[in-house]
PyMOL Python script that loads the backbone (N, CA, C, O; Angstrom):
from pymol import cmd

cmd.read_pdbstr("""\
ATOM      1  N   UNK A   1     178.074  42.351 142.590  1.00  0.00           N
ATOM      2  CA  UNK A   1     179.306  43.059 142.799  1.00  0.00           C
ATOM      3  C   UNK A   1     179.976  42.453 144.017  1.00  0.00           C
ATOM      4  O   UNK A   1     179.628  42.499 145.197  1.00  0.00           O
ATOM      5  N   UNK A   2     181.009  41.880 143.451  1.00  0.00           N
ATOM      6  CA  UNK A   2     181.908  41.178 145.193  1.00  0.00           C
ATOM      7  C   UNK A   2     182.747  41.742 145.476  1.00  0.00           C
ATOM      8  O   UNK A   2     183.764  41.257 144.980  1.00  0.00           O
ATOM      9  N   UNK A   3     183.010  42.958 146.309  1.00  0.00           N
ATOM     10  CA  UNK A   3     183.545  43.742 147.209  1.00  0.00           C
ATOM     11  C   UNK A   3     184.875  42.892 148.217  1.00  0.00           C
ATOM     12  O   UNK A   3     185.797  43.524 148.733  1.00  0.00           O
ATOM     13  N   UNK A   4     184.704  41.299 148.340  1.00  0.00           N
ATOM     14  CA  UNK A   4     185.009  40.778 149.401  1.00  0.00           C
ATOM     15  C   UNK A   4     186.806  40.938 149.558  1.00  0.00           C
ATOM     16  O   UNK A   4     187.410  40.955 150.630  1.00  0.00           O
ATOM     17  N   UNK A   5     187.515  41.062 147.970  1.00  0.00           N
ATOM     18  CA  UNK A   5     188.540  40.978 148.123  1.00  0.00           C
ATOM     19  C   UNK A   5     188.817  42.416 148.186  1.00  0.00           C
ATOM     20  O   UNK A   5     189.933  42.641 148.654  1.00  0.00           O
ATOM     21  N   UNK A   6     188.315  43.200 147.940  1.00  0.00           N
ATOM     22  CA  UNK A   6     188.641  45.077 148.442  1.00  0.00           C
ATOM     23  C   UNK A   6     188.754  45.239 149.868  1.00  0.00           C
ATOM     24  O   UNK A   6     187.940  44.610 150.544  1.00  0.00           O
ATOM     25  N   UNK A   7     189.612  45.966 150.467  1.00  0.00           N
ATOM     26  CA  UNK A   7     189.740  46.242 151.736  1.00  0.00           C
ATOM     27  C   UNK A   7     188.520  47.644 151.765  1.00  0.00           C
ATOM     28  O   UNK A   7     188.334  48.356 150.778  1.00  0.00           O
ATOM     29  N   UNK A   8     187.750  47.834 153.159  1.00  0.00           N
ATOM     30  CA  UNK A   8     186.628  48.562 153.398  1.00  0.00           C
ATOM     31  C   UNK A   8     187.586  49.568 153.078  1.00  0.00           C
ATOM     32  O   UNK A   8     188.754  49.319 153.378  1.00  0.00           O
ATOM     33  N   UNK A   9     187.192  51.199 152.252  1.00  0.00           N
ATOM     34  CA  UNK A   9     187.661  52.180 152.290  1.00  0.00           C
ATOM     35  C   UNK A   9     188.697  52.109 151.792  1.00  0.00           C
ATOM     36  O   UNK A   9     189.507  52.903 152.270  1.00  0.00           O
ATOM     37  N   UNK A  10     189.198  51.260 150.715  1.00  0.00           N
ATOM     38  CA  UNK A  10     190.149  51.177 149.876  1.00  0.00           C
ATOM     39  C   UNK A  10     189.452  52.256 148.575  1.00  0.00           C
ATOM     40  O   UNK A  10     188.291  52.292 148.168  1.00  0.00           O
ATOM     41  N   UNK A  11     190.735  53.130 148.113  1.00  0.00           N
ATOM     42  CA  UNK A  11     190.222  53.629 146.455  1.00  0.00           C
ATOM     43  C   UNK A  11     189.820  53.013 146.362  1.00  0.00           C
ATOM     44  O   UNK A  11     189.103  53.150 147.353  1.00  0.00           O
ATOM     45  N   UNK A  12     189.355  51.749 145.737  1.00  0.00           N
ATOM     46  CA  UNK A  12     189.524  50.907 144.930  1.00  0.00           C
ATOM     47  C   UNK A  12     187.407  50.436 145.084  1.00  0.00           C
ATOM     48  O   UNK A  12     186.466  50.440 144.291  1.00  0.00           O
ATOM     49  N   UNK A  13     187.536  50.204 146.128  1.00  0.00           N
ATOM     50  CA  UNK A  13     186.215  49.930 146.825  1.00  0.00           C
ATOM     51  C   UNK A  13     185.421  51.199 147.048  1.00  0.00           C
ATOM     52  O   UNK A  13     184.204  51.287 146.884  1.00  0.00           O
ATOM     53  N   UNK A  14     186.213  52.158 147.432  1.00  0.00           N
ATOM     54  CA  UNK A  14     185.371  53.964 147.095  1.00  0.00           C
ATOM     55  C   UNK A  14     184.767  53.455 145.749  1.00  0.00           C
ATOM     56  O   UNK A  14     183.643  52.992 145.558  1.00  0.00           O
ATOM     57  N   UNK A  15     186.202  53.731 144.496  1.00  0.00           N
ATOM     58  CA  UNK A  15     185.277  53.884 143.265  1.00  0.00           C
ATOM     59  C   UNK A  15     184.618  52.718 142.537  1.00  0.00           C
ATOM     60  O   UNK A  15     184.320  52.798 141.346  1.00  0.00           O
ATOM     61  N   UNK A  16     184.410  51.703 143.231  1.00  0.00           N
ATOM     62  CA  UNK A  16     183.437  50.789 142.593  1.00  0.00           C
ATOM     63  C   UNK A  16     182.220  50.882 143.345  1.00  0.00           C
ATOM     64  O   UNK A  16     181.302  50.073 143.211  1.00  0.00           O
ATOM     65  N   UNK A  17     182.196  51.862 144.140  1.00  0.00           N
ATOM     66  CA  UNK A  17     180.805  51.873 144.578  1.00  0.00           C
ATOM     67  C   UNK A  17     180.270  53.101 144.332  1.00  0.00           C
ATOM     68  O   UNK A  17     179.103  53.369 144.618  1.00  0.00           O
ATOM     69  N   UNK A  18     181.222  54.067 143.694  1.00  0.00           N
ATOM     70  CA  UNK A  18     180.607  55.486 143.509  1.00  0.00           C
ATOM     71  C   UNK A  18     180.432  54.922 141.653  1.00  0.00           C
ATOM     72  O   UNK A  18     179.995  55.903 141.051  1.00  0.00           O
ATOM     73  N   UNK A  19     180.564  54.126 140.993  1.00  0.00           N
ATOM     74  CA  UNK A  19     180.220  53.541 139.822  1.00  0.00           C
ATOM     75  C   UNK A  19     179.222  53.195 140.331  1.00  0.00           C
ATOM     76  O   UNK A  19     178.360  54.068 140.442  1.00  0.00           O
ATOM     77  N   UNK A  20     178.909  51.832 140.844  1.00  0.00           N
ATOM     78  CA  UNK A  20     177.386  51.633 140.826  1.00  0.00           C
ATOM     79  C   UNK A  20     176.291  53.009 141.308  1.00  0.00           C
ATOM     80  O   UNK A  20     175.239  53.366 140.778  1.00  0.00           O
ATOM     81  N   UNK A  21     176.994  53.559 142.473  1.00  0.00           N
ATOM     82  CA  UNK A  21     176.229  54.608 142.642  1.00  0.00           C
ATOM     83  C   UNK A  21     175.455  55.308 141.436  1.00  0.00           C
ATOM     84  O   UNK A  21     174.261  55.465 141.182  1.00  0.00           O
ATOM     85  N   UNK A  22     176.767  55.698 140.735  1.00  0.00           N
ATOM     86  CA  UNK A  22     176.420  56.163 139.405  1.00  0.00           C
ATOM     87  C   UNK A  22     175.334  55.632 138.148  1.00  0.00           C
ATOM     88  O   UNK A  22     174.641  56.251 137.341  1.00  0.00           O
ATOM     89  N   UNK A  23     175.531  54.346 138.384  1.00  0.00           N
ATOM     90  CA  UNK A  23     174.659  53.433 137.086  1.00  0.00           C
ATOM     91  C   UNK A  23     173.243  53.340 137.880  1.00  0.00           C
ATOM     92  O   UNK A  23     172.268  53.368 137.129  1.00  0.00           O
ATOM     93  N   UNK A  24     172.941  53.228 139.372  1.00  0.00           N
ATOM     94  CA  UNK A  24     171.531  53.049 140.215  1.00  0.00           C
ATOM     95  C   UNK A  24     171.198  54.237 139.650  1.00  0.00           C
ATOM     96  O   UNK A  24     170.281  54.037 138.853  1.00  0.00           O
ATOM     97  N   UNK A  25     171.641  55.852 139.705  1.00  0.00           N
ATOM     98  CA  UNK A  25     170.970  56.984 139.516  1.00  0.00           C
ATOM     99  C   UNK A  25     170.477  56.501 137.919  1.00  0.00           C
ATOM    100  O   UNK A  25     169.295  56.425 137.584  1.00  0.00           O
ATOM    101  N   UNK A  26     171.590  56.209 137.066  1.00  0.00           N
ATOM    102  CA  UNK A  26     170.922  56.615 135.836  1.00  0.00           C
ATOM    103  C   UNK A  26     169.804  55.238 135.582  1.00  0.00           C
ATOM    104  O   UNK A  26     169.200  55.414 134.524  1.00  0.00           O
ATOM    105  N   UNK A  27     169.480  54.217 136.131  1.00  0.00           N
ATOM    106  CA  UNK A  27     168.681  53.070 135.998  1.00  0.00           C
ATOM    107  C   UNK A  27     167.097  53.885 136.477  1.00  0.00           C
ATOM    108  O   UNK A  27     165.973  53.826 135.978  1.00  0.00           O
ATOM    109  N   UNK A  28     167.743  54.752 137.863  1.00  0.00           N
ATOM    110  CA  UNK A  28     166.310  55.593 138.753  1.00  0.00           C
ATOM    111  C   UNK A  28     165.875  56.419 137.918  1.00  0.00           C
ATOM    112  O   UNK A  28     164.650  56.297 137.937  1.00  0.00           O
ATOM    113  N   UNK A  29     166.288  57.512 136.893  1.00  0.00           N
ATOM    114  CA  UNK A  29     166.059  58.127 135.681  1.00  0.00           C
ATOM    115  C   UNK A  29     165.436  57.532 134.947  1.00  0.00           C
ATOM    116  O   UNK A  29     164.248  57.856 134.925  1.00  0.00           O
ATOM    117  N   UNK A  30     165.844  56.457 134.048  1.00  0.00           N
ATOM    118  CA  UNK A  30     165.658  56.077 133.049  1.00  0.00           C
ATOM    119  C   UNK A  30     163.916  55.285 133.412  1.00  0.00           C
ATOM    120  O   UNK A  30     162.956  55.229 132.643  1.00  0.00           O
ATOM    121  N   UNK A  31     164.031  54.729 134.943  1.00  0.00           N
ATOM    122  CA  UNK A  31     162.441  54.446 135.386  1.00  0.00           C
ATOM    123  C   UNK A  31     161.599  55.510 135.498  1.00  0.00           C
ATOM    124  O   UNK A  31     160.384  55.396 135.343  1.00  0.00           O
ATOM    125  N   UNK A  32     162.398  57.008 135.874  1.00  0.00           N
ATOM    126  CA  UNK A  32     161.121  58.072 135.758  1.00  0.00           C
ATOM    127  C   UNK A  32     160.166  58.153 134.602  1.00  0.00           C
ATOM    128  O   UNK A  32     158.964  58.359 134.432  1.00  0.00           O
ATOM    129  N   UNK A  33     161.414  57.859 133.759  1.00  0.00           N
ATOM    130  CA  UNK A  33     160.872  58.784 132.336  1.00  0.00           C
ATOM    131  C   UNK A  33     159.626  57.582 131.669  1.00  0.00           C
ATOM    132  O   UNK A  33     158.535  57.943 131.229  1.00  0.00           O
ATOM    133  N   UNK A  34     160.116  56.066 131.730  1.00  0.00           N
ATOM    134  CA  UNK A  34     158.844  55.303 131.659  1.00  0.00           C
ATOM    135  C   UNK A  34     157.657  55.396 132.630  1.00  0.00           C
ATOM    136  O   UNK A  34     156.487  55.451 132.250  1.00  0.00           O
ATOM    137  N   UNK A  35     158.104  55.411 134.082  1.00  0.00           N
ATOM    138  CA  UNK A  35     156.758  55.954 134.629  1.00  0.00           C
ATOM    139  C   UNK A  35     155.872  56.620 134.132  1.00  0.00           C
ATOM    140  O   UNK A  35     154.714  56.240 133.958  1.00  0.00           O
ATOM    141  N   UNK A  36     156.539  58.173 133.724  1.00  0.00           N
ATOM    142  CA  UNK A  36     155.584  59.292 133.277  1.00  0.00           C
ATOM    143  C   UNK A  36     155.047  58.818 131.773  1.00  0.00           C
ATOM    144  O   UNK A  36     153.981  59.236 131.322  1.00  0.00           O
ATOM    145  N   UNK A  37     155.785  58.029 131.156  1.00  0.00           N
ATOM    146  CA  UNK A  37     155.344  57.672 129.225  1.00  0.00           C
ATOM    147  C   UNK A  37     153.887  56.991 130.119  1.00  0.00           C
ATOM    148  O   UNK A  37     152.831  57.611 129.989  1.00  0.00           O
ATOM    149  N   UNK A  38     153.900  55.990 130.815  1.00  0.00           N
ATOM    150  CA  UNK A  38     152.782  55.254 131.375  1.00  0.00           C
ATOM    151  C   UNK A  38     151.834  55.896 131.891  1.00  0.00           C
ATOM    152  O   UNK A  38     150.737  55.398 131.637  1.00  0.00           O
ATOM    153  N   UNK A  39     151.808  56.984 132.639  1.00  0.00           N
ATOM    154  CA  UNK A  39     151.248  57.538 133.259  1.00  0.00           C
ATOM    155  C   UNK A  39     150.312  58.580 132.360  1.00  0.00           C
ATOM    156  O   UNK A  39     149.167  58.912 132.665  1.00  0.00           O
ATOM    157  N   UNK A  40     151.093  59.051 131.115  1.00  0.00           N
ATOM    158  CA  UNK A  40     150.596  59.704 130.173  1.00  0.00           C
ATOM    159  C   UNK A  40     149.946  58.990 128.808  1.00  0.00           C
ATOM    160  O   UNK A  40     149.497  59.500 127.782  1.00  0.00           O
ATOM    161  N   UNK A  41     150.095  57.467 129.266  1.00  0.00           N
ATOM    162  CA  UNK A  41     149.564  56.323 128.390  1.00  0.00           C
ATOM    163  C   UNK A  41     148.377  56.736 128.784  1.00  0.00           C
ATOM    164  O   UNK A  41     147.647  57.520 128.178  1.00  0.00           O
ATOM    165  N   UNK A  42     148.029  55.850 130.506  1.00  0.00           N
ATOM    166  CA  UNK A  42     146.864  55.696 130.887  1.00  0.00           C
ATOM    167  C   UNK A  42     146.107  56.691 130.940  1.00  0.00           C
ATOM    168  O   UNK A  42     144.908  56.482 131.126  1.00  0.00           O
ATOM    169  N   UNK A  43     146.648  58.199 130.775  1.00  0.00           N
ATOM    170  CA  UNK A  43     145.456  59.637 130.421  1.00  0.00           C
ATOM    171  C   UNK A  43     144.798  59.607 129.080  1.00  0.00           C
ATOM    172  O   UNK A  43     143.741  60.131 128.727  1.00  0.00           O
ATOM    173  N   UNK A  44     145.559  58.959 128.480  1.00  0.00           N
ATOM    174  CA  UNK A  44     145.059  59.069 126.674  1.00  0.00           C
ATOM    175  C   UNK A  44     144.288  57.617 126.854  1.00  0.00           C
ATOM    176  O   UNK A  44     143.196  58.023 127.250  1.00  0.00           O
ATOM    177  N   UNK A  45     144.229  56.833 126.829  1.00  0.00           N
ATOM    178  CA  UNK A  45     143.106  55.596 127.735  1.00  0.00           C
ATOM    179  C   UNK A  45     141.759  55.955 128.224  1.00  0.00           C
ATOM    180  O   UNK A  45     140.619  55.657 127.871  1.00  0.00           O
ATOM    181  N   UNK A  46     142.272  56.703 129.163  1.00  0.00           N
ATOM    182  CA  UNK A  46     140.832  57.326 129.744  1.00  0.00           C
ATOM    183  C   UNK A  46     140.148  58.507 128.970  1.00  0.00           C
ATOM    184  O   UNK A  46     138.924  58.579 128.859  1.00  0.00           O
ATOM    185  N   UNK A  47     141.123  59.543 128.376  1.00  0.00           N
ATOM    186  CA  UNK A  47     140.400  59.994 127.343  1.00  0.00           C
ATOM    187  C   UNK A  47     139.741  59.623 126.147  1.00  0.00           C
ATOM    188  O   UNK A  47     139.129  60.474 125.502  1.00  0.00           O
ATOM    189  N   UNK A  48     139.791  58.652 125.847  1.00  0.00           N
ATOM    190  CA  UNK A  48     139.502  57.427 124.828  1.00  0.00           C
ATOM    191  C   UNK A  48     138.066  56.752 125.136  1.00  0.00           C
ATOM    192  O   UNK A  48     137.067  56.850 124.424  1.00  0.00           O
ATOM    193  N   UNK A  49     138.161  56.166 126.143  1.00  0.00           N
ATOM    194  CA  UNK A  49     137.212  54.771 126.416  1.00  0.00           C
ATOM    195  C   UNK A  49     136.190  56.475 127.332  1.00  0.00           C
ATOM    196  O   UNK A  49     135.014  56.182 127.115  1.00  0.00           O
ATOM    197  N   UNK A  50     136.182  57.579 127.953  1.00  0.00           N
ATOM    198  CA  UNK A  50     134.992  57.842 128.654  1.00  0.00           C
ATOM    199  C   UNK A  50     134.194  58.631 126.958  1.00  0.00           C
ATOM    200  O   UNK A  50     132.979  58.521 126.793  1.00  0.00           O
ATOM    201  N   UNK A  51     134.847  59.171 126.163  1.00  0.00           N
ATOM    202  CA  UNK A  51     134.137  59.848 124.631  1.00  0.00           C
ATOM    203  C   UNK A  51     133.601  58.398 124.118  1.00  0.00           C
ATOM    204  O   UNK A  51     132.546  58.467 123.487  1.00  0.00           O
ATOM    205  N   UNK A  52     134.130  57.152 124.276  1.00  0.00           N
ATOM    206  CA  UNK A  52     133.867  56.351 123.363  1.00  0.00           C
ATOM    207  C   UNK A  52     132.257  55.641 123.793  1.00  0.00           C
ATOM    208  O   UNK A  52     131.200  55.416 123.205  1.00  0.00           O
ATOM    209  N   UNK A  53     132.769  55.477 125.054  1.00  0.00           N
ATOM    210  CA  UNK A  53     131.757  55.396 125.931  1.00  0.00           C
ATOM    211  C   UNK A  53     130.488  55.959 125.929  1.00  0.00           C
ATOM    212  O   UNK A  53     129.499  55.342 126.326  1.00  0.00           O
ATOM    213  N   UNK A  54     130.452  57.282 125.436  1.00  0.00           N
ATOM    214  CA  UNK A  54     129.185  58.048 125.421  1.00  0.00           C
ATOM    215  C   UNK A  54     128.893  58.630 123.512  1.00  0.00           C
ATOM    216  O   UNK A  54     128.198  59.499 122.985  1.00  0.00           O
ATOM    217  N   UNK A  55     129.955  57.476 122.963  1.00  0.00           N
ATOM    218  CA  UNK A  55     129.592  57.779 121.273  1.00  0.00           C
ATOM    219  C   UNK A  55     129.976  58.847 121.053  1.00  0.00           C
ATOM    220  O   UNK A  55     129.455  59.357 120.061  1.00  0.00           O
ATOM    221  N   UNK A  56     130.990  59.684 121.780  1.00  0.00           N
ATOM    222  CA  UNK A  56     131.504  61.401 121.170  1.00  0.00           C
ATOM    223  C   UNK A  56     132.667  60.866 120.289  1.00  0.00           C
ATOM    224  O   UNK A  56     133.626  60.342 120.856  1.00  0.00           O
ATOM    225  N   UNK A  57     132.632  60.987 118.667  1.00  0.00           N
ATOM    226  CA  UNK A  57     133.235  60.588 117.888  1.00  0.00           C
ATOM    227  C   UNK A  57     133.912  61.898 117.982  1.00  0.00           C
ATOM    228  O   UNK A  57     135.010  61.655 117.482  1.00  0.00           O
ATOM    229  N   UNK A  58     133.908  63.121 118.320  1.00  0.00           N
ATOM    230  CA  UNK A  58     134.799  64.162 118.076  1.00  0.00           C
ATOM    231  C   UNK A  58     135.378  64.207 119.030  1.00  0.00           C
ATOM    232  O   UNK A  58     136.572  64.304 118.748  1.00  0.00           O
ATOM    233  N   UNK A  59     135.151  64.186 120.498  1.00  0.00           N
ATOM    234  CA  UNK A  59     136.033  63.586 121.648  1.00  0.00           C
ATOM    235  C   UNK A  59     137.138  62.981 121.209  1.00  0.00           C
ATOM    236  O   UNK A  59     138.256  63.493 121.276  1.00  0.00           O
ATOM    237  N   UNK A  60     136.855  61.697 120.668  1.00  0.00           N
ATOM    238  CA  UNK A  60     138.300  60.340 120.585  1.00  0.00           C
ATOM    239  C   UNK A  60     139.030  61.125 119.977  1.00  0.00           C
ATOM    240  O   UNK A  60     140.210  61.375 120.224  1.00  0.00           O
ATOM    241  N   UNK A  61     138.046  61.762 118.752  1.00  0.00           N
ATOM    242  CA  UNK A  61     139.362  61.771 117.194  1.00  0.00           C
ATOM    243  C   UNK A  61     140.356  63.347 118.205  1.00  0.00           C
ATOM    244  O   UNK A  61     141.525  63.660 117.977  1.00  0.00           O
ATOM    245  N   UNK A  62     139.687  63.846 118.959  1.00  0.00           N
ATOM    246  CA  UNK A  62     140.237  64.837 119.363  1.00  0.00           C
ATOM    247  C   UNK A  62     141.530  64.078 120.343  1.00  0.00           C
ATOM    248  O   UNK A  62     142.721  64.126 120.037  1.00  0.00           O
ATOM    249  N   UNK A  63     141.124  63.581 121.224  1.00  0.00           N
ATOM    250  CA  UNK A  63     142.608  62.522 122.248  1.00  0.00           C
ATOM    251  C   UNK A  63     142.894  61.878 121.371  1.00  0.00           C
ATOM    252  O   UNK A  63     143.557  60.896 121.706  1.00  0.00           O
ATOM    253  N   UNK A  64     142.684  61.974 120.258  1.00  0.00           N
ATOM    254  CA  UNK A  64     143.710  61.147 119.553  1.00  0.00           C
ATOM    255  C   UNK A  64     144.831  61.821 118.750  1.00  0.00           C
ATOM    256  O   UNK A  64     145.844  61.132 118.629  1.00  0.00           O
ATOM    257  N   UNK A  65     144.843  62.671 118.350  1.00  0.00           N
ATOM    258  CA  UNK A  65     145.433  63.249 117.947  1.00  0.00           C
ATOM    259  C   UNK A  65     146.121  64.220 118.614  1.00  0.00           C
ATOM    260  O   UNK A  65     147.112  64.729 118.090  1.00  0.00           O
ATOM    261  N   UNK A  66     145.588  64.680 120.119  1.00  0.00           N
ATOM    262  CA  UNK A  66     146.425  65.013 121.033  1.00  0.00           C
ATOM    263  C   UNK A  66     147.588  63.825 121.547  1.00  0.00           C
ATOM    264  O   UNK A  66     148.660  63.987 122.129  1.00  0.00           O
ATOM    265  N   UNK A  67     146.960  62.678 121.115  1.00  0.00           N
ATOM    266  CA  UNK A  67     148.660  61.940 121.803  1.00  0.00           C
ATOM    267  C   UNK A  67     149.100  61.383 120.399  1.00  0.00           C
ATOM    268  O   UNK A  67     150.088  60.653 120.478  1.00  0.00           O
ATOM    269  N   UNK A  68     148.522  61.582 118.950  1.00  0.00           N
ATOM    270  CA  UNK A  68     149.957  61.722 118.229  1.00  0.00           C
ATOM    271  C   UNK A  68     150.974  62.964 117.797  1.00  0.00           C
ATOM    272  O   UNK A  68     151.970  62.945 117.074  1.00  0.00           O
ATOM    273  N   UNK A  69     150.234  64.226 118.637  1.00  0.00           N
ATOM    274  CA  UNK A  69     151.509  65.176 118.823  1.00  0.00           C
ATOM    275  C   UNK A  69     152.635  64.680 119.662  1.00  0.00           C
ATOM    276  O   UNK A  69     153.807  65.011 119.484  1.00  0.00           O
ATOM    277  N   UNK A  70     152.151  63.752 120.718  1.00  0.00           N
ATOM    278  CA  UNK A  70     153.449  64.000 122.207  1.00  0.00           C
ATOM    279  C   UNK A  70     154.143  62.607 121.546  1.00  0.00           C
ATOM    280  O   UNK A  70     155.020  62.015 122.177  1.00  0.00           O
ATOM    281  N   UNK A  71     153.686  62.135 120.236  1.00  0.00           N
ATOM    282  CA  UNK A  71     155.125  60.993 119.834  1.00  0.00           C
ATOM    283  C   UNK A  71     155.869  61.356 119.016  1.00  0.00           C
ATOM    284  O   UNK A  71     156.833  60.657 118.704  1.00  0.00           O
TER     285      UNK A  71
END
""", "prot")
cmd.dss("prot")
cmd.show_as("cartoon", "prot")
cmd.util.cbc("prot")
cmd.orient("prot")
């Protein structure tokens, strides 16, 4: 974004920066919501590999089917 030909505190330079303002929030959103998909990846992971780990076939099939409700 090159600002250089806007005078500081011009409209003009206000609203091209309350736009980006605007597009950073929704970019910071749009990273929450993959954070948490990831975050709720790596729980169904670990619910996975510690049943699998100890041969509890009703464990997995159970996390498993708890994370094809949340898709």
């Amino acid at each position: 974004m090159d600002l250089s030909s806007l005078r500081p505190g011009s409209s003009a330079a206000v609203r091209r920066l309350e736009e980006r303002v605007a597009d950073l929030e929704a970019d910071l959103a749009e990273m929450r919501q993959h954070q948490l998909r990831l975050a709720e990846l790596a729980d169904v992971v670990q619910e996975l590999l510690v049943p699998a780990a100890q041969r509890d076939q009703a464990a997995v099939e159970a996390a498993v089917e708890r994370f094809r409700k949340t898709i």
